[in-house]
N, C-alpha and C positions, 0 to 999 in steps of 0.2 A: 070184783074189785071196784072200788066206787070213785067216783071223780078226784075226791083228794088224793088218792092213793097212784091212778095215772099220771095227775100234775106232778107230784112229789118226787116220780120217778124221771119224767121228763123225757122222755129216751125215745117214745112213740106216739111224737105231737101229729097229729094230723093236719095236713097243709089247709089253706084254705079253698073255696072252690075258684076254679079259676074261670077267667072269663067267658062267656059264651058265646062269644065270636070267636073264639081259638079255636087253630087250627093246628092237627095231631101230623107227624110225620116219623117215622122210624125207618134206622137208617145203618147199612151194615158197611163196615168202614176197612179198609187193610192198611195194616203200617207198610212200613219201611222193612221190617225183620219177615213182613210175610203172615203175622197174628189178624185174627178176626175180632174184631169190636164193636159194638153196636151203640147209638144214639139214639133219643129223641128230640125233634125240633117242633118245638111250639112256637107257632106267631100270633099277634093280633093283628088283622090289617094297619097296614104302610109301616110295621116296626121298620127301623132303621139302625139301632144298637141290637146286640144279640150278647144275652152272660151266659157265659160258658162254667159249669158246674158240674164238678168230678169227684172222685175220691179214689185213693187204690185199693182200698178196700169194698167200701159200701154201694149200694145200690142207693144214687139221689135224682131214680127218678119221678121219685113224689116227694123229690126236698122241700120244704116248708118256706123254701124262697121264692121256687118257682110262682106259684101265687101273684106272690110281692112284687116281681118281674115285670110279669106279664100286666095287672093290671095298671101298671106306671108306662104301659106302652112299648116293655119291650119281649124282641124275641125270648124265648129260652134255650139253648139247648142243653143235655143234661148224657151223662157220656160214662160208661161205664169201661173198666178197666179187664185188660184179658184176665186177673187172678180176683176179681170181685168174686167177696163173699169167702174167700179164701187165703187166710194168714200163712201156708204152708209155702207156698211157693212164691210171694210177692219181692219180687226185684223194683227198687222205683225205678233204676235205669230203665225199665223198660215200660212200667208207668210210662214215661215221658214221652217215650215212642206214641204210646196209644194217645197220651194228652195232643199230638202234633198231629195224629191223625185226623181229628177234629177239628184242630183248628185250620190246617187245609183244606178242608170240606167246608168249613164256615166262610172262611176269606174267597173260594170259588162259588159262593152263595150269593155273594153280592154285597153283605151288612156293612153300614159305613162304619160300626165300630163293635169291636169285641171285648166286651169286659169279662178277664177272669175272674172266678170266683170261688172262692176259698172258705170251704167251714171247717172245724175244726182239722182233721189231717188233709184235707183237701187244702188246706192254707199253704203247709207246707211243700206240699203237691207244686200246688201251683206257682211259688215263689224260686225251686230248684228249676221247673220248666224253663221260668223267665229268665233266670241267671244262664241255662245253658241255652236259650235261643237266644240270648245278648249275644254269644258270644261268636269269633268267625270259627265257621266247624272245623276245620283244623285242630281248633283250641277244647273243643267239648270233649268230656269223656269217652273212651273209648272202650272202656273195663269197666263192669261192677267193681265196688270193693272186694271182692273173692276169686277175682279174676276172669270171667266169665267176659266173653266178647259182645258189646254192646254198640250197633252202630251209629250211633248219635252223631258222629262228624260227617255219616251221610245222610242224615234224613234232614226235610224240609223242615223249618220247625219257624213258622211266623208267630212275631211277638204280639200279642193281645196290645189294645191301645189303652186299657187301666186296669187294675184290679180292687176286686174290693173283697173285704178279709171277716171274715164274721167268726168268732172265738176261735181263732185261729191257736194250736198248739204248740208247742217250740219246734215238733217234730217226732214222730214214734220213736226216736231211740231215744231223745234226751226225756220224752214221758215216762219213756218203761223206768229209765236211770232214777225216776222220783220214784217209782212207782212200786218197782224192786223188794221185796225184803231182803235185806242183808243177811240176815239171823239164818239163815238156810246153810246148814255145812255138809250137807252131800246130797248134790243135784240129783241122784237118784233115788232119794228118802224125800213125799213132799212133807213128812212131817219130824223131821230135823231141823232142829233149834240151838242158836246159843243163846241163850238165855241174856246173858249180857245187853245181844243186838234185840233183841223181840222186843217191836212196835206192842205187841199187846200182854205185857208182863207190865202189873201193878210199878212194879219198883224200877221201871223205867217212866214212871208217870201217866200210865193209859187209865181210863177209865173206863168202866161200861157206859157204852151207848145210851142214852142217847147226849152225854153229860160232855163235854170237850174235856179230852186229854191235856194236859200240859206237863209237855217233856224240856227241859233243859239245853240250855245252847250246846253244854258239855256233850249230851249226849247224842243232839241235833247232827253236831259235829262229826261225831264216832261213825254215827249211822248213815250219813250221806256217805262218807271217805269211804265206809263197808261197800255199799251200793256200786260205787266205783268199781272195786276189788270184786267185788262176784261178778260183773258186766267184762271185767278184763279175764274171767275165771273160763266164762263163757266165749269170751272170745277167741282163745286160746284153743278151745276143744273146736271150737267151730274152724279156724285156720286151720288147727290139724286135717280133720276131716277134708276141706277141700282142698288141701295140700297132698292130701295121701290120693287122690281121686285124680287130679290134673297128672300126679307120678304114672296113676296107670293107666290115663286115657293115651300116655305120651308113650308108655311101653306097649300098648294096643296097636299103635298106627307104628311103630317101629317094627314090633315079630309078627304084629297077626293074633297073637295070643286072646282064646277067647275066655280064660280066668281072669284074663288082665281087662277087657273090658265088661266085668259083671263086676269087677272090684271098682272100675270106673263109676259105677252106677248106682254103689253102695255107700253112700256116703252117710245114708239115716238121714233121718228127724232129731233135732233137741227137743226135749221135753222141760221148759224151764215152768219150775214150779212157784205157785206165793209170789201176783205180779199186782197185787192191789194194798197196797201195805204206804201211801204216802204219806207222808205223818203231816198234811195237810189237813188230811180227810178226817184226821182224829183231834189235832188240837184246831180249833177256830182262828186262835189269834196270832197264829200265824199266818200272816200273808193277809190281813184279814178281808176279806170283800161279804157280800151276802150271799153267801153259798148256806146251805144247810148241811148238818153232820150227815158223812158219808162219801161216795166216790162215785164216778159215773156208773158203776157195776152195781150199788144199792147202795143204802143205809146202813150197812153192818160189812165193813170193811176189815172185823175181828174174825166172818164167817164167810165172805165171799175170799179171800186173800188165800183162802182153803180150798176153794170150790173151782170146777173145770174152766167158769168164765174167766175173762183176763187177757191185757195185751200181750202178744208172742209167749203163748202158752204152746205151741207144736209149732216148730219151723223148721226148712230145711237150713245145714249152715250157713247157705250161702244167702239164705234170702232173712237169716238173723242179721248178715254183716251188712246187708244192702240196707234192711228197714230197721233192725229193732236193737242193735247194738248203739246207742248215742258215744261209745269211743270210735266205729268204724263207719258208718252210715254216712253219704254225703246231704242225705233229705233233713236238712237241719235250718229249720229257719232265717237263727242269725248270721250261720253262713252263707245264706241265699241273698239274704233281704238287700246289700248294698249295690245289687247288681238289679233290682227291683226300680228302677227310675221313672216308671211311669205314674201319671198321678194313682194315688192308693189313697181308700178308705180301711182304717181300721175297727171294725164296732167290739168291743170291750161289751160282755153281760157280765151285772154285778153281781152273780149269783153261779158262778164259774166254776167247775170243782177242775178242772182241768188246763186252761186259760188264765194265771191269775193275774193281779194288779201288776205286778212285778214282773210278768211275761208280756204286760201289755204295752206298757213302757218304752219296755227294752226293746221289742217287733216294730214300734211306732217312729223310736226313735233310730233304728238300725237301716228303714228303706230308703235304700238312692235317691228318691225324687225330689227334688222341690216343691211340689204338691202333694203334701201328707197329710190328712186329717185324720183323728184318733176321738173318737167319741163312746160315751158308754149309755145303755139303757140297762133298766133292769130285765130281767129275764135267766134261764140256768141253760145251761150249756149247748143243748141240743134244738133249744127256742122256747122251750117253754115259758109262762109265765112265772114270779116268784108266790104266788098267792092264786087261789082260787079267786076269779071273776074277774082278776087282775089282765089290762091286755100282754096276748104272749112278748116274748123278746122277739119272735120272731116278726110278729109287726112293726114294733117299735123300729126295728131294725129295718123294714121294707120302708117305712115313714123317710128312716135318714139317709136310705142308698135315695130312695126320690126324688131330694133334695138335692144331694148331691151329685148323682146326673144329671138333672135339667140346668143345673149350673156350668156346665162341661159339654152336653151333647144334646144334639135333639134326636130324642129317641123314637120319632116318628119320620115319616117323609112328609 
């Protein structure tokens, strides 16, 4: 594969080398619920600030900031989640847990200041965090969306002193919600269409590749409202399921019956098929920013929207209605952000297939604080840069957190 072809895709920027006075530390954590979690903590001598960087899903411990961090003098540490790497079973309620476990183990560390740190789903990660450590635990969740016992109104959960937000996304459910093809009329068939709704039927306005589609507000229209309806279609089957499953965990501990707890246990996987289909990724001029034709998943949005890749492609119900449902999900950005009051950075890349202008905005203009700054460099989604020899976003974006800490903290002793 050759250099243009890695930048284009963006997906697997290689961080840059980090200092050579850093110092490595890994570090195995227990929540609250009794889960194992593990850290890394990077210093440079006398750091004083420490950014904390997560995802529920991914593995960021060679994120492309850590770098950026570290050479601006500060700590890193970098924190993986008990379902990383694994869309099947992720609860964010219980994200949150792990996220707190961290940040206990950071604030008994000593650091005079801990910035969250948010890249794309890690944004919204970290903005549900803050909203439920605002709040007095009484007040936090106590249930996933599917009913599942979560104990957040007992765990420790100190609030970070700023956050700073790097292509932050609205949230996995309201993503998948764009993301969706509608045109799917029986979730057990991935290759059922109606013809009507299909992103990539001529006479809805699509084009081949690599030429920008241009589809109509009329049917812009049709196709979001569809998207809706299959997400509420899926919600439906998903509540049944943990509906029919809590019936029999309850008739379990009532007779003893042990059919009734293997039907407890059986609740399956959804298999949601065709999650790459956002008619972003085909017409350009909408939303327009400098993205290139395509989706985070590749260039051809007509053949990955087919293929195994894709967000909540196999989940359990319960952990569709916790992460990837945007009708039942509480990890949703703009519902977090007003409870977000500490000073926030937001960095906007103009080359975004996932983050657009119109997301950036509305996340910038949504957080609690009095100190919000919303700035954009170029760069696509993941850090990369938009051009070959061009510096990454991901620098750009280390250049503007620098800045904008040493205005706010000394990240040294």
């Amino acid at each position: 594969m050759s250099t243009t072809e890695r930048i284009g895709a963006g997906r697997y920027l290689s961080a840059a080398a980090t200092p050579a006075n850093t110092t490595v530390g890994v570090h195995e954590l227990t929540t609250t619920d009794g889960a194992t979690v593990s850290g890394v903590l990077r210093t440079v001598p006398g750091a004083a600030t420490v950014a904390f960087l997560m995802h529920p899903r991914q593995d960021f411990t060679h994120h492309v900031l850590v770098s950026e961090f570290l050479a601006r003098g500060c700590a890193v540490w970098t924190q993986g989640a008990r379902t990383m790497g694994n869309d099947l079973t992720l609860l964010h309620e219980q994200a949150l847990l792990d996220m707190a476990a961290g940040h206990v183990f950071l604030r008994q560390h000593g650091f005079d200041a801990v910035v969250a740190v948010g890249h794309s789903g890690g944004g919204t990660l970290a903005a549900y965090y803050i909203e439920q450590a605002s709040l007095a635990p009484s007040a936090r969740f106590a249930n996933t969306p599917g009913g599942r016992t979560v104990p957040l109104p007992e765990a420790d959960m100190p609030e970070p002193d700023a956050a700073v937000f790097m292509a932050p996304h609205p949230g996995q459910g309201t993503l998948l919600m764009r993301m969706i093809d509608p045109s799917v009329v029986d979730e057990s068939d991935p290759l059922s269409v109606d013809p009507t709704l299909d992103p990539f039927n001529s006479d809805n306005g699509f084009v081949q590749a690599p030429e920008s589609s241009t589809y109509t507000s009329e049917f812009i229209d049709r196709y979001r409202a569809a998207q809706r309806v299959r997400i509420a279609r899926i919600d439906d089957i998903a509540h049944a399921r943990v509906h029919a499953a809590a019936c029999a965990r309850q008739r379990h501990k009532q007779t003893g019956d042990p059919a009734a707890r293997r039907k407890a246990l059986a609740s399956g996987v959804l298999t949601v098929h065709r999650t790459d289909a956002d008619l972003r990724c085909m017409d350009l001029a909408l939303d327009p920013n400098d993205r290139p034709y395509g989706s985070l998943f590749g260039s051809r949005p007509d053949l990955t929207n087919y293929g195994v890749v894709g967000f909540g492609r196999v989940t359990t119900p319960e952990a569709w209605l916790s992460t990837w449902s945007g009708l039942s999900t509480r990890a949703d950005f703009l519902r977090c952000a007003p409870a977000v009051r500490i000073p926030s950075l937001l960095i906007e890349l103009t080359g975004d297939q996932a983050c657009f202008p119109v997301d950036a905005r509305a996340m910038a203009s949504a957080l609690g604080g009095a100190d919000v700054t919303h700035v954009r460099v170029r760069g696509k989604h993941f850090g990369a840069g938009l051009t070959t020899g061009e510096p990454t976003g991901a620098s750009l974006a280390g250049e503007r957190i620098g800045h904008w800490l040493h205005e706010r903290y000394d990240t040294r002793h």
